[in-house]
Each structure stands twice: as C-alpha cells, then as structure tokens.
C-alpha atoms as one frame of an Amber mdcrd trajectory, in Angstrom:
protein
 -52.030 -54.611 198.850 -48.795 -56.337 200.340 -45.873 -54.187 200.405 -42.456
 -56.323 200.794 -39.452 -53.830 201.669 -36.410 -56.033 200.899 -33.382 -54.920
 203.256 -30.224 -56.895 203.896 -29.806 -56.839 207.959 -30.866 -55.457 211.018
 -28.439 -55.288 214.579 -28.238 -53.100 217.282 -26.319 -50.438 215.767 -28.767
 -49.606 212.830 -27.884 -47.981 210.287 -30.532 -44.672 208.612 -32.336 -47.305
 206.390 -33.358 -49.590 209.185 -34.998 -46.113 210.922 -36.497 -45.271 207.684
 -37.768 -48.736 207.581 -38.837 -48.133 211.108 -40.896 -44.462 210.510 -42.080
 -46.238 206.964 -44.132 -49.313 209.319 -45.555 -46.510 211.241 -47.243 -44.378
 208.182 -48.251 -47.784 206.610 -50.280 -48.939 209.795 -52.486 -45.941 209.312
 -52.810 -47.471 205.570 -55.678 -49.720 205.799 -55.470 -50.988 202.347 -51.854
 -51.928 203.147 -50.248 -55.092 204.227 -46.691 -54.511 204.989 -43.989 -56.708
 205.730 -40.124 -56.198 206.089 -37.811 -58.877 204.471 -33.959 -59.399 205.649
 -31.997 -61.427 203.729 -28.353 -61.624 205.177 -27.737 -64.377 207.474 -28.346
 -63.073 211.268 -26.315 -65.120 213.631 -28.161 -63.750 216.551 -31.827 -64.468
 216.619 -33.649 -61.667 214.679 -36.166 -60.636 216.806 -33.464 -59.345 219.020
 -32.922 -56.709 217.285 -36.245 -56.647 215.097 -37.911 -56.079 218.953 -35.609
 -52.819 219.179 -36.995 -51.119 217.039 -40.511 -51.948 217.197 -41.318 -54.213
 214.058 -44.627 -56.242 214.997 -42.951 -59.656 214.787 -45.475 -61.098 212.510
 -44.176 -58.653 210.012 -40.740 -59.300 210.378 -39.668 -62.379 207.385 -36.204
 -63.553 207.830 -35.230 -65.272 204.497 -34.575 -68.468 206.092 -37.265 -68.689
 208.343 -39.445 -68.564 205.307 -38.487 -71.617 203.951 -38.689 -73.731 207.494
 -42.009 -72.015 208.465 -40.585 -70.024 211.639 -41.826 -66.422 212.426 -39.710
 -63.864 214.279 -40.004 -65.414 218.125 -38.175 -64.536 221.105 -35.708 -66.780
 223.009 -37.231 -69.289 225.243 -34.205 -72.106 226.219 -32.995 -70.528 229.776
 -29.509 -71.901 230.608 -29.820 -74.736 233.135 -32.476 -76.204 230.260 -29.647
 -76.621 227.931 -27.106 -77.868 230.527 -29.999 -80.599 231.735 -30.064 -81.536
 227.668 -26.156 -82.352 228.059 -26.163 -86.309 228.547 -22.193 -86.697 229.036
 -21.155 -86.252 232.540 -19.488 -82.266 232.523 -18.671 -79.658 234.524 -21.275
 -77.027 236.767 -21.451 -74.079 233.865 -18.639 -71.509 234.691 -18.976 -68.380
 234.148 -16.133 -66.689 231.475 -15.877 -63.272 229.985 -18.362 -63.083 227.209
 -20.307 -66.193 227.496 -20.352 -69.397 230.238 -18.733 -72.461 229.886 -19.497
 -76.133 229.996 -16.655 -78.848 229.461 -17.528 -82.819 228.880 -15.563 -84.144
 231.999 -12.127 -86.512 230.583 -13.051 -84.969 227.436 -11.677 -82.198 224.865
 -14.841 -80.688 224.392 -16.593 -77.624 225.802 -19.791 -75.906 225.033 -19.411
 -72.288 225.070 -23.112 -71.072 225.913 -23.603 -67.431 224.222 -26.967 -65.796
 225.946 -28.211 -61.659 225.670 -29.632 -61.396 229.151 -27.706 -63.948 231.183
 -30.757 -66.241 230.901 -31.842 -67.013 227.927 -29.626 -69.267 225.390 -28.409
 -67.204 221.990 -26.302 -69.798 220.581 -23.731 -73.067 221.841 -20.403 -73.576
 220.748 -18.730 -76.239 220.177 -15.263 -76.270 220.723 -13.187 -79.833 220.296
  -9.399 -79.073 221.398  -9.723 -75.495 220.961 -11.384 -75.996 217.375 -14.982
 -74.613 216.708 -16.480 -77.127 215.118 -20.623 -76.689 215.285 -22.568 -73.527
 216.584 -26.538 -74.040 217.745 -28.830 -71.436 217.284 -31.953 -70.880 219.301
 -34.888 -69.079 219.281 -38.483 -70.793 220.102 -35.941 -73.293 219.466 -33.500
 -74.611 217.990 -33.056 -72.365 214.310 -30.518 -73.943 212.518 -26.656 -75.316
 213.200 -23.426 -74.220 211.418 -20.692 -76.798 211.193 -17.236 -75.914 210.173
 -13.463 -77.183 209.911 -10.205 -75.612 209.922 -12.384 -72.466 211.177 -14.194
 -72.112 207.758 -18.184 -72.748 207.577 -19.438 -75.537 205.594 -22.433 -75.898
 206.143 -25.620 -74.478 207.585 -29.137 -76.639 208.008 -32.183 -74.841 209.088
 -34.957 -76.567 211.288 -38.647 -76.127 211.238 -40.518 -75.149 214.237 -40.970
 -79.049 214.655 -37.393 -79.944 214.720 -36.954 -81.242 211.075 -34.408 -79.978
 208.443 -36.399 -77.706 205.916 -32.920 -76.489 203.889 -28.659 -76.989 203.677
 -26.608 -74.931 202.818 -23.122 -75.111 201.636 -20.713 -72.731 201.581 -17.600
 -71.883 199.516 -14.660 -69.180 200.454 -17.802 -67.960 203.077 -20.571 -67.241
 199.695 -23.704 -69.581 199.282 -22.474 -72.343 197.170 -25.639 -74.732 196.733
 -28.728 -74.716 198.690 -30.831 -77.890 199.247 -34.685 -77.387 199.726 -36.120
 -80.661 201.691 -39.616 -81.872 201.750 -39.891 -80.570 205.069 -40.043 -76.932
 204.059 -42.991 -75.438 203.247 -41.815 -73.928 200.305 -41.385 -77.022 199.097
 -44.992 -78.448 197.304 -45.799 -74.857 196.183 -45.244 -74.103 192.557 -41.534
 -73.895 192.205 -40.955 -73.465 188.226 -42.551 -70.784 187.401 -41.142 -67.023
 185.757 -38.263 -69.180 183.829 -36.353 -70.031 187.601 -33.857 -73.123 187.030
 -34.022 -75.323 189.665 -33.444 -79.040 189.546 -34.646 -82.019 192.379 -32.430
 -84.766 193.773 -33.668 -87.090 196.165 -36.705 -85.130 196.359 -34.358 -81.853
 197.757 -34.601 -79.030 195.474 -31.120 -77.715 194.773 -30.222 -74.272 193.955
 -26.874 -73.334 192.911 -25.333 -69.889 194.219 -26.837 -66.948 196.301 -29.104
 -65.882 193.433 -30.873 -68.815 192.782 -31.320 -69.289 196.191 -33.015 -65.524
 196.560 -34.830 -65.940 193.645 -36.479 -69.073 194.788 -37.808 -67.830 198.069
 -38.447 -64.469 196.440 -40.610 -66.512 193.487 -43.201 -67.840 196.303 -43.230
 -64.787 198.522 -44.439 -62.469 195.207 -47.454 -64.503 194.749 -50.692 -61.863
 194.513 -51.411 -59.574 191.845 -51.223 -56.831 193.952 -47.892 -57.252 195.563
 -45.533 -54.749 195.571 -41.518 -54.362 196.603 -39.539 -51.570 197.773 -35.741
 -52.212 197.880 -33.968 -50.394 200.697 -30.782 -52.030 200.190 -30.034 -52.828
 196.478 -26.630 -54.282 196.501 -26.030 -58.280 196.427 -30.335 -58.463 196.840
 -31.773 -56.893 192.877 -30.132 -59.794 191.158 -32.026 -62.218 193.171 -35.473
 -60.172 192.604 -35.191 -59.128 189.010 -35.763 -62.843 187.384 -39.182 -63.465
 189.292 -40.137 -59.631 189.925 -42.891 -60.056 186.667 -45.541 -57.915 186.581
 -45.061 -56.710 190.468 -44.143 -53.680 190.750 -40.646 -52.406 192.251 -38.961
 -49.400 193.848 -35.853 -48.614 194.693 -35.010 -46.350 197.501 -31.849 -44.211
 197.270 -30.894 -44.053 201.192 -27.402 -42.226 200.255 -25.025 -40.356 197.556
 -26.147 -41.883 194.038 -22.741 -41.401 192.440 -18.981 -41.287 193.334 -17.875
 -38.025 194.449 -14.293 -39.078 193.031 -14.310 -38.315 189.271 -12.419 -39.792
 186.984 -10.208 -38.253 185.069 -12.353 -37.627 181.698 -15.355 -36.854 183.614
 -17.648 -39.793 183.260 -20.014 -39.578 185.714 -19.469 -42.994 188.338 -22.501
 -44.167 190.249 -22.567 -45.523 193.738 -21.952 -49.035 193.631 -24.845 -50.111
 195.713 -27.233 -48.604 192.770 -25.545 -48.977 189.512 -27.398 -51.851 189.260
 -30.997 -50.239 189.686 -29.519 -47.032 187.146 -28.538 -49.453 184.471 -31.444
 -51.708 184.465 -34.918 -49.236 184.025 -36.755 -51.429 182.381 -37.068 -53.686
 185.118 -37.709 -50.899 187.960 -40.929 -48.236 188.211 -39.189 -45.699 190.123
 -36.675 -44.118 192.895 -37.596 -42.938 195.766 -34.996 -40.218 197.465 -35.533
 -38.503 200.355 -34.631 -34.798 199.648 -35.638 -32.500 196.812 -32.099 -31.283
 196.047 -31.683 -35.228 195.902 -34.502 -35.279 193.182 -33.231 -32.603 191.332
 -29.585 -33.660 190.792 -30.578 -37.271 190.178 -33.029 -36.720 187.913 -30.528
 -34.249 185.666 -27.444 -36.840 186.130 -30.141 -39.935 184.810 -31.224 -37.214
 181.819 -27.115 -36.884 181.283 -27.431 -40.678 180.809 -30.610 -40.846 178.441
 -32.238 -42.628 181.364 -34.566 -39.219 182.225 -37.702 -41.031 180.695 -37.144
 -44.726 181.529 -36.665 -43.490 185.319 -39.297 -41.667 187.676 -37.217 -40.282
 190.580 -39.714 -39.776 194.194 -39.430 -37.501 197.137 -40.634 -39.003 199.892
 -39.000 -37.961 203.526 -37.901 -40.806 204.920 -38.864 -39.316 208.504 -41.540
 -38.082 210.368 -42.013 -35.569 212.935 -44.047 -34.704 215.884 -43.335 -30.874
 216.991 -43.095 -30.169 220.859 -43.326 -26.768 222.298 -40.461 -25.063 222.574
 -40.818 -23.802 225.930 -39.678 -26.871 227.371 -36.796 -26.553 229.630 -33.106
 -27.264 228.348 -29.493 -27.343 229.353 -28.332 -24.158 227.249 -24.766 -25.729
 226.976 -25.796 -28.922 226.317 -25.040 -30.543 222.264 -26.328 -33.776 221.480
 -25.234 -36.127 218.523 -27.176 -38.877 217.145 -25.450 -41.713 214.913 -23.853
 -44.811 213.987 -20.295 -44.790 215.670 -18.653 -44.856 212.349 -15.346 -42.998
 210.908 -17.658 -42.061 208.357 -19.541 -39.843 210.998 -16.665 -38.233 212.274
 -17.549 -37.935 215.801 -13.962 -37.585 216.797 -13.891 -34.240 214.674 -17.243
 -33.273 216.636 -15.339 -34.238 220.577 -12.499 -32.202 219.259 -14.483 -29.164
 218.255 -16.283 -29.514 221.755 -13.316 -29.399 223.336 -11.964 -26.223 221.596
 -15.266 -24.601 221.748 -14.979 -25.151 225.982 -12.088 -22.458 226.159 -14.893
 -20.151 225.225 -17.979 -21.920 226.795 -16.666 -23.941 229.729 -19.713 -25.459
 231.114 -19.813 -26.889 227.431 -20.965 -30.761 227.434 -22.068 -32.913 224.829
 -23.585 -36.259 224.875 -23.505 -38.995 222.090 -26.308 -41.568 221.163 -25.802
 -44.595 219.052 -23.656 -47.589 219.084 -20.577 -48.936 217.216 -16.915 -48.383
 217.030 -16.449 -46.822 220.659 -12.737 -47.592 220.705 -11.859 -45.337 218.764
 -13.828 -42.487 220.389 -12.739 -43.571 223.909  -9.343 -42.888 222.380  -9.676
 -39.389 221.311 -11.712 -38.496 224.844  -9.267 -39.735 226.813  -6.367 -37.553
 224.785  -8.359 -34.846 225.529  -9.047 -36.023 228.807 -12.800 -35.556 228.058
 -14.840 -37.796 230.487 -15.775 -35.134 232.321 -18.315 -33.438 229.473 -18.478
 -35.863 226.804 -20.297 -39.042 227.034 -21.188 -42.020 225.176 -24.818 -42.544
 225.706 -25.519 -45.736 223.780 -28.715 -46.789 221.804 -31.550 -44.986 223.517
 -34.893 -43.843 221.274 -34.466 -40.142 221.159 -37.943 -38.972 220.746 -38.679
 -37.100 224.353 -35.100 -36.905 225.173 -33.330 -34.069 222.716 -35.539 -31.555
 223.590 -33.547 -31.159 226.739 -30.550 -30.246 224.853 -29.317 -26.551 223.475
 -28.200 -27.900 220.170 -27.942 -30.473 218.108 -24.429 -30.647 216.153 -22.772
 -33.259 213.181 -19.263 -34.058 211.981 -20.773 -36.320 208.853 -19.564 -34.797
 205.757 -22.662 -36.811 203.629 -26.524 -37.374 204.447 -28.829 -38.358 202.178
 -31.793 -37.310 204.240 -30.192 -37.105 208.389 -33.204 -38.923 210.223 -30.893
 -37.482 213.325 -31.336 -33.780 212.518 -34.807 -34.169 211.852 -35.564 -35.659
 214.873 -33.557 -32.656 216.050 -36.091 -30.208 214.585 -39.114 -31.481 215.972
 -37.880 -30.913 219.351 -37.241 -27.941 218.646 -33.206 -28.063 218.440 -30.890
 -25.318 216.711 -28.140 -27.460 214.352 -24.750 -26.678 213.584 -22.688 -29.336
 211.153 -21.181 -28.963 207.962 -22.732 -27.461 204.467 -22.745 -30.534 202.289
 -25.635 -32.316 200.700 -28.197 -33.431 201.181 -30.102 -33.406 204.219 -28.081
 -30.881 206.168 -28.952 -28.113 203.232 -32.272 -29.326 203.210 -33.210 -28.438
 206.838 -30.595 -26.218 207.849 -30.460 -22.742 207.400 -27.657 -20.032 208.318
 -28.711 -17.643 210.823 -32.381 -18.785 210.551 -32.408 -22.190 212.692 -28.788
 -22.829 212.652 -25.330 -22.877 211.078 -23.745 -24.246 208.273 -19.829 -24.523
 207.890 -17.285 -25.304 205.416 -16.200 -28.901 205.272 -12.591 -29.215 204.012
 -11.361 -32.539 205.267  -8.845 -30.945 206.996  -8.120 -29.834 210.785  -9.743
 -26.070 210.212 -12.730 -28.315 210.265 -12.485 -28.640 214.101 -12.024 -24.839
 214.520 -15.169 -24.070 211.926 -17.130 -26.767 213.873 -16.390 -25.008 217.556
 -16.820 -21.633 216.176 -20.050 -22.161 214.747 -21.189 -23.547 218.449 -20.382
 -20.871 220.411 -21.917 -18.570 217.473 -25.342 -19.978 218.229 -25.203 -21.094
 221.539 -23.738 -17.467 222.226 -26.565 -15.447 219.617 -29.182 -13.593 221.303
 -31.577 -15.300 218.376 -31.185 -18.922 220.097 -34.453 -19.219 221.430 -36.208
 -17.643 217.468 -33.828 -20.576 216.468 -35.325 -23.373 217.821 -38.602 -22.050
 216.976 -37.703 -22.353 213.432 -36.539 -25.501 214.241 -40.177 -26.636 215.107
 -41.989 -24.472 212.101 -39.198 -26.467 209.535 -40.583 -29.876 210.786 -44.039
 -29.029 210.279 -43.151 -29.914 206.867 -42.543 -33.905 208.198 -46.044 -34.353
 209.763 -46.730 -37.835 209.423 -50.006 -36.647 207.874 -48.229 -34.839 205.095
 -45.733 -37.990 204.373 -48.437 -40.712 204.457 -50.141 -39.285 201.558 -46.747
 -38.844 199.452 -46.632 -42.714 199.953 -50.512 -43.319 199.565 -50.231 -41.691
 196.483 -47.186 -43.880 195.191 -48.538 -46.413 196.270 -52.318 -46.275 194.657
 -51.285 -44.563 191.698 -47.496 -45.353 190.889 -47.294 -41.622 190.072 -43.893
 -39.512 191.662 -44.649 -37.243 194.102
C-alpha cells in the first residue's frame, strides 16, 4: 500500500503538523506493507531538502509537487560558490561579501548577481539585480531547479528544469496565484495518461496547458494516484482538497484535523462556524472516509457538532495521537528551577505572557530560569526580555530536537491558549516533566492533570493571566509532590508507546475502521 500525506510546506520553523508528519514516517517504517511518501505542494523557494533533511524525511520519500513533473528527487546542494562565479562569462568583480548573501557585479555594467547560499558554500539561489531591479532568481539544488523572472517586482513567470537541464513546465502567474501552467514534452508526466477521471486539459504546441492552481494540482495529483491500493491523508486541507477531490476516485482519503474544528467566535444566532481550513472536508462527506483527530475530547465534541449538522453518519471521526513517546527514568538529574518551552515563535503561542510570568514568579524563586526552543518571530520576544531586562535567565534556544534534552529541566510550562494535540507537552511527559499552562482544550486537558502531574490555570486573555501562570510555577516547583509529579508524567505517556499508536494506524489503515 502507498500512503501519500498531502501537506502544503515545510521550513525551519515547523509548524505541529510537519512533527506529526515527522512521528507518522517513523510508525509507518515499522509497517512493512506500507509505502509512504510525503507530498508538499506550496512553492519552496529554498531547496526542499533543506529543510526536509531537518527533520529526518528519507529523501526518496520526500515529493515536491514540481519536482514531480521534471523528474527531480529531494537532493542536496552541490554548486559551491567559486563554481558559479567561474560560470560568469562577463568580466566582474572578485565576489564581496554583504550582509545576507555575497555579491558579484558585471564590471561597466548595471548588473549584479546577488549569490544567496545556507552554509557559506554551497549556492541556494542568484539574483539578478539590473539597476537595483530584481529581474530573474536561479535556483539550485543537484542543479539548477527552476528560474523566476519578474518586472516591476511582481513574478511572471516560473520554468522548472529536469535533472538534464531541459524545461519540463511554465508557469505564469497573476496578482502572485498560478494563472496557467504549461506541461512540455520534457516532463515525465507528460506521455502518461493525462485524460482520465473527467480532468480538462487541452495541448498546444505539444505543451499541455492547465488553467489555474487546481487544474494544475489535479493534474499531477491524477498520475501520482495511480494503484488500486493508494491511499491519501490530508494534513493540510486548505487551498490543496479542491485539487484532490476531481481525481481522488475510488482511493481512499483522510483528513487530519491538526487544530480547533470550528470558530470559537459565535455568531450572533448561534450557528455553529467551522474552521476555515476544514469547512471544506465537513461539507463535502461524500467524497472523504474519515477524520482523524488527535485527542478523545477532540473526538467527542466533533463527532456531536457533525451529528448537530446531520453529518454524524456520512463522517467517521479517528483518534489517533499524533505523537509518540519513549519514557526515561525519572531519576535522571535536573535543574529544579529550570522551565523549558517548546514552540513555534508565534503571537499565537504567547511566549511573551510565559517570560512575563517567569519573571514575576523570580520574586519568589530567584534562581528561576527558563529556556525557549523553536524558531520564528524573535523580535518580538527580544523586546519583552529586554523590558524586563531578562537575558540573564531567559534564553532563546533555537531549533534543537528535544528528545534527550528536557529531561534536564524541572518543568515544562505553555502560554498557548489552543492545542489540538501539544506534540511539545508530550514530549514533555516522556521525560518525565511536570506541566503547568493554561486549562483549555484539547491537548493540555488531555495530558494534564491538577495536582496529579501538573497544573492547570484559568486563561482569561487578560494580564491576571501572567500572575495565574507564575503562581502555578512556584506551586509545583515549590510542592513537596514534584518528584510523584514527574513520575506521573512518565506513567501518562505510557499511553503514546509507539507500539500502542502503530496499531491505531495499522488498523485504519487495513481496515478503514475508526479507532
């Protein structure tokens, strides 16, 4: 069985759904009778396997739309610096360093190649600059992946290259959106079967040309779905279903719910308002054979808000953890006063509610630190630290894989006022970590329990969040029950064995039955 999970991008700051992808690869390898690959379908300026590498996808199971219809597999860089300079035939300057990339200029000429790399070595992408206009950008991996031309600092146009240097596909581009898509001879996409599950495509000059983003998803999508037995799991719904739904057949396809389902903002009669990024998978049953969420209290409330709908017995609603967890002793030494966080830097994390709640929770604990993994919007954080003048026990950490390292820490604490599942805390309890954040759904009720392996607050949007947030610190951190704690942490994550999640997915996967 091939299993496609269809996501729209991957980049050093992942997001919960690229981890989930990430623990997902590892139960399927212990699949035999699975084949599974992981499909991205936004365009990646940077070459994929950058970040694919990260976060240990096998490159041959990493498909980047495009490089599926010019032949290319995820490959690392390979064009070092002084090749690309030796490729420039114009006489030009020695490259000169700059901040951010390093600079060639054509000598009694306006234009400079700005030479992007990701480990001062190795070629990213070149920029061409004519009079302080960007007018072309080269891409490289193995080699050269495909060029972006624009005007007036709008793209035009994009052609991708196949491994041998020959245009496989155009594309043009409208207001930034996929306007028309031309398929060459040269792809080799193009002599398989291409009208086939009632797709409209047309040929002109022996290019196949497919109008709009859709067409141009169902297309690739239409040869990629081509054994009985091949199945799709949808991580990220939005601006991807539409271009799956006309070719999906007789395949079968999940949906997995990564967060909220509906809009916590009612309107004013009541009518229940789904998330955004599944109302298309709610509203169209027929063509989907289940959800998958990661919580029970997930399941539950879905699966009474779809029964609301009339949509109880068109939709099968699965719990399947979208972590897994290995359990360390708990004797392993720690920092007592050490809290660890674990996210994307995003307002929607509120980290700067969690530095502030540190900070107030020092004047009681002074040898109070905490440390912060994950990468994003550090501006705003450096902000709020250095208000509080801060850099002395709060940190920004970076990415770093976390398995090994928060065992060290006394607790494990989060500002986010919405999980669906919280790969963070679980990661959390199988090292063995008390957990203090806020009592909202889904995964924080789910693995946290007052006074049994951690603590639960209020969350009221409001500054008494920062006070409820430091009390509930110092109330573990302080509690002569800290070490029973973090034993409970470990007994709570038995529950995530990989073991015990494998066969929730074996069975959905053999039978098509929710778990």
């Amino acid at each position: 069985m091939r299993v496609y999970n269809i996501n729209k991008a991957v980049g050093l700051a992942s997001s919960g759904v690229e981890y989930a992808q990430v623990y997902r690869r590892r139960l399927f390898a212990d699949i035999p009778w699975v084949d599974d690959y992981y499909v991205f379908t936004d365009y990646i300026g940077t070459n994929i396997s950058y970040f694919s590498d990260r976060l240990d996808f096998p490159r041959p199971q990493v498909l980047w739309i495009y490089n599926l219809v010019t032949g290319r597999g995820a490959a690392p860089f390979a064009l070092t610096i002084e090749a690309f300079v030796s490729m420039i035939s114009q006489p030009h300057s020695d490259p000169q360093p700059r901040p951010g990339h390093i600079e060639v200029a054509l000598t009694d000429s306006a234009v400079r190649y700005r030479i992007k790399t990701t480990d001062d070595r190795y070629v990213d992408r070149v920029e061409t600059v004519v009079r302080d206009q960007l007018v072309r950008v080269d891409h490289y991996d193995a080699s050269l992946n495909n060029v972006e031309y624009f005007h007036d600092n709008h793209l035009l146009r994009r052609d991708f290259y196949t491994p041998g240097g020959v245009i496989a596909a155009q594309q043009f581009y409208r207001g930034d959106a996929i306007a028309r898509t031309l398929i060459t001879p040269a792809s080799p996409l193009h002599e398989t079967p291409h009208r086939r599950r009632g797709r409209r495509s047309s040929s002109f000059r022996g290019d196949i040309v497919l109008e709009g983003r859709s067409q141009f998803f169902q297309f690739v999508f239409a040869h990629l779905f081509s054994r009985p037995d091949d199945l799709v799991i949808v991580d990220r719904a939005l601006d991807v279903i539409d271009g799956i739904y006309p070719v999906i057949g007789e395949h079968r396809l999940y949906s997995v719910v990564h967060a909220e389902h509906f809009d916590l903002k009612q309107i004013d009669d009541g009518v229940l308002l789904w998330n955004n990024h599944y109302e298309n998978v709610f509203t169209r049953p027929e063509l989907v054979d289940g959800l998958i969420v990661s919580t029970h209290r997930q399941r539950e409330r879905l699966e009474h808000q779809l029964a609301a709908q009339g949509l109880a017995g068109d939709l099968s609603v699965t719990c399947i953890p979208v972590g897994i967890a290995a359990p360390v002793a708990v004797e392993s030494e720690h920092d007592p006063f050490a809290v660890v966080t674990a996210s994307r830097l995003a307002e929607e994390k509120h980290i700067d509610v969690l530095i502030r709640a540190v900070s107030a929770a020092r004047k009681r604990l002074p040898e109070l630190r905490l440390d912060i993994y994950g990468e994003g919007d550090r501006g705003r954080l450096i902000a709020v630290i250095d208000e509080l003048h801060a850099a002395e026990y709060v940190t920004l950490k970076g990415h770093h894989k976390l398995e090994g390292v928060l065992g060290a820490y006394g607790l494990y604490a989060s500002a986010s006022t919405s999980e669906g599942f919280g790969l963070s805390l679980l990661e959390a309890l199988a090292e063995g970590l008390p957990i203090v954040g806020f009592d909202v759904d889904y995964g924080n009720r789910e693995m946290v329990e007052s006074g049994v392996n951690g603590c639960l607050v209020p969350c009221t949007l409001s500054d008494r969040d920062v006070d409820a947030l430091a009390d509930a610190i110092v109330h573990v951190l302080d509690s002569p029950s800290v070490t029973e704690m973090r034993r409970e942490s470990l007994r709570k994550a038995e529950g995530y064995t990989a073991a015990n999640v494998r066969k929730l997915w074996e069975r959905l996967l053999r039978e098509g039955e929710p778990c």
